[in-house]
C-alpha positions in Angstrom: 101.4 78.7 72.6 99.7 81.5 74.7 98.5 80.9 77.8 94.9 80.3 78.4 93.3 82.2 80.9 91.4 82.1 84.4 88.2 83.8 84.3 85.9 84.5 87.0 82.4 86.5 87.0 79.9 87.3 89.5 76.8 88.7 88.8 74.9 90.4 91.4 71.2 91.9 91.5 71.5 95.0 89.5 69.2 95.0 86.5 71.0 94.3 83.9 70.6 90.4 83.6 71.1 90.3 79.5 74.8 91.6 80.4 75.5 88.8 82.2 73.7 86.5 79.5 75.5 87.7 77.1 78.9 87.7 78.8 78.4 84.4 80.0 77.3 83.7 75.9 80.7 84.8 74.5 82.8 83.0 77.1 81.6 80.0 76.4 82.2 80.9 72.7 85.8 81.7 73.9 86.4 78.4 75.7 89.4 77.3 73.7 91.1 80.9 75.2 90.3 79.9 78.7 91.7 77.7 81.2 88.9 78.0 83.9 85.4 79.8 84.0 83.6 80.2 87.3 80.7 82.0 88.2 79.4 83.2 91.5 75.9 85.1 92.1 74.3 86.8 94.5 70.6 86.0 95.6 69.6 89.1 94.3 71.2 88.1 90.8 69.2 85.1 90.4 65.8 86.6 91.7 66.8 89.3 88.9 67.9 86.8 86.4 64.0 85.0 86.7 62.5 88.2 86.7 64.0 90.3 83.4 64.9 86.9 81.5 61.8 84.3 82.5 64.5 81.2 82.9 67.4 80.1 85.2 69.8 79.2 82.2 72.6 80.5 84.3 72.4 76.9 85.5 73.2 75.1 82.1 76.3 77.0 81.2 79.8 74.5 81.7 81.2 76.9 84.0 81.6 75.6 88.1 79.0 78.1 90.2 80.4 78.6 93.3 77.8 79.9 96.2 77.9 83.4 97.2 80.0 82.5 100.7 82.0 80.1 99.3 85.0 80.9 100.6 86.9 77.6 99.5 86.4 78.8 95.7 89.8 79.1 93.9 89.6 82.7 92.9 89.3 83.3 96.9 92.7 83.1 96.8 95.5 85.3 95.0 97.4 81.7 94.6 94.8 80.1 92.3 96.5 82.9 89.6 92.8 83.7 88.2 93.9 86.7 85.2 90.5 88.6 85.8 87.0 88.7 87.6 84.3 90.5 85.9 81.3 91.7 87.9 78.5 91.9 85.7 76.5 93.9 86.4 77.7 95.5 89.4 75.5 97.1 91.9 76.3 100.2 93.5 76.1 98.2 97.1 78.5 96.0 95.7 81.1 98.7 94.4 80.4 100.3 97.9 81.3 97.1 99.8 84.8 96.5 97.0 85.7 100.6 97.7 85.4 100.4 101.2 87.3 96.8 101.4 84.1 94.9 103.1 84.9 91.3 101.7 81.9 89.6 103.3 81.2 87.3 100.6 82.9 85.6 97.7 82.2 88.3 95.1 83.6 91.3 97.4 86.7 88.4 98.5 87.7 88.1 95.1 87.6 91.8 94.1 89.3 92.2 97.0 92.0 89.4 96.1 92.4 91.0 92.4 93.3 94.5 93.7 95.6 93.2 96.5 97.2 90.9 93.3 96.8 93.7 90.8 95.2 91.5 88.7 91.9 92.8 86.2 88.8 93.6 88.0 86.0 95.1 86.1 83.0 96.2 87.4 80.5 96.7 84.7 78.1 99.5 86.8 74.5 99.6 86.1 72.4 102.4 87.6 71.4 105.5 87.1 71.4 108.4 87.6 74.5 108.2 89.9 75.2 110.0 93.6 78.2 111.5 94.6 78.8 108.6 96.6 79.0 106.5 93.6 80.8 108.9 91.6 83.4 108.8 94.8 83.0 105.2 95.4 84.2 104.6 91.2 87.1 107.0 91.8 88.1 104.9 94.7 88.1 102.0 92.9 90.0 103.1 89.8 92.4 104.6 92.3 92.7 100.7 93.5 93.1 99.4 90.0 89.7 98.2 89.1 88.5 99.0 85.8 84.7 100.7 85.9 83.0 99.8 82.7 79.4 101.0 83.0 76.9 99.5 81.2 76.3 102.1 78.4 75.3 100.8 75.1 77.2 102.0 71.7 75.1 102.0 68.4 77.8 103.2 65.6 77.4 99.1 65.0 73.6 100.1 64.4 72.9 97.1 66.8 69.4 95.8 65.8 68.4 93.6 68.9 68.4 93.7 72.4 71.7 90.9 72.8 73.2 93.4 69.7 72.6 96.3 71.8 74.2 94.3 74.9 77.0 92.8 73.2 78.6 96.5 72.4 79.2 96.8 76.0 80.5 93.3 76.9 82.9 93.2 73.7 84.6 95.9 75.6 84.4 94.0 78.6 85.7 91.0 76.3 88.4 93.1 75.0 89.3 94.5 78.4 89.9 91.2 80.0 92.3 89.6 77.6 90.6 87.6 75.6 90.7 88.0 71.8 87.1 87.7 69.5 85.6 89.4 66.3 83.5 92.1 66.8 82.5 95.5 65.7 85.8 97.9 65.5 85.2 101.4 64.6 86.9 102.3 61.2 86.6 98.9 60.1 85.5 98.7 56.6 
């Protein structure tokens, strides 16, 4: 039997709120591959969330939320064994805080806590166009061994909706953290 694994994600206020819905979508569709789901978000990321999707249905997912300085949150901790966080989206203050190793809330503690475990981080970047600060702050980061997986749509699937269009970036996303699903492989018949 394989072993299920520890998921978290924290969302923070980078536009870019349908990521996270849709992430958060296709986890739950992947339950029976995952031990634990847990979700953090900034302040910004719910102000965000109300603003681009009209709801708070971030709330009714089966995943714990933990609050954004919850330090007492398992995946604080390199001994709760979490397999990967996702940061979806990621804003370039947050990738700023992770590259420069300011953990002064849960999100940057348990990015900090993957790299120092060498355990899957992936930041899923949204902005542009990008400084040379970001550019640096990526290249830090991947240096560290963090996974930058901006936010840029594919369309050989010839997506036809907004969630199509933002499920060809997190099926990478799903694909980079472990977990297994169907979904749109190129030179598949």
């Amino acid at each position: 039997m394989e072993n299920k694994l520890k998921i978290a994600v924290a969302i923070t206020g980078a536009s870019g709120s349908i990521y996270a819905r849709v992430l958060l979508d296709k986890l739950k569709n992947l339950s029976a591959q995952c031990e634990e789901v847990s979700l953090v978000m900034s302040d910004n990321a719910k102000d965000v969330w109300l603003h681009e999707l009209g709801n708070s249905d971030y709330e009714k997912y089966p995943f714990k939320i933990y609050g954004k300085n919850d330090f007492y949150a398992p995946f604080a901790s390199g001994s709760a064994r979490y397999n990967a966080l996702i940061i979806c989206p990621c804003s370039m203050g947050t990738l700023a805080r992770i590259a420069t190793g300011i953990s002064n809330d849960l999100i940057t503690r348990a990015a900090d806590v993957m790299l120092k475990e060498r355990r899957k981080l992936i930041l899923v970047t949204r902005d542009t166009p990008l400084s040379l600060i970001h550019i640096n702050n990526m290249k830090t980061v991947t240096e560290s061994g963090a996974i930058v997986c901006p936010a840029t749509p594919s369309f050989y699937s010839q997506p036809q909706t907004i969630e199509e269009v933002a499920a060809t970036v997190i099926d990478r996303v799903i694909d980079l953290s472990g977990l297994k699903q169907e979904s749109y492989r190129w030179g598949d018949k």
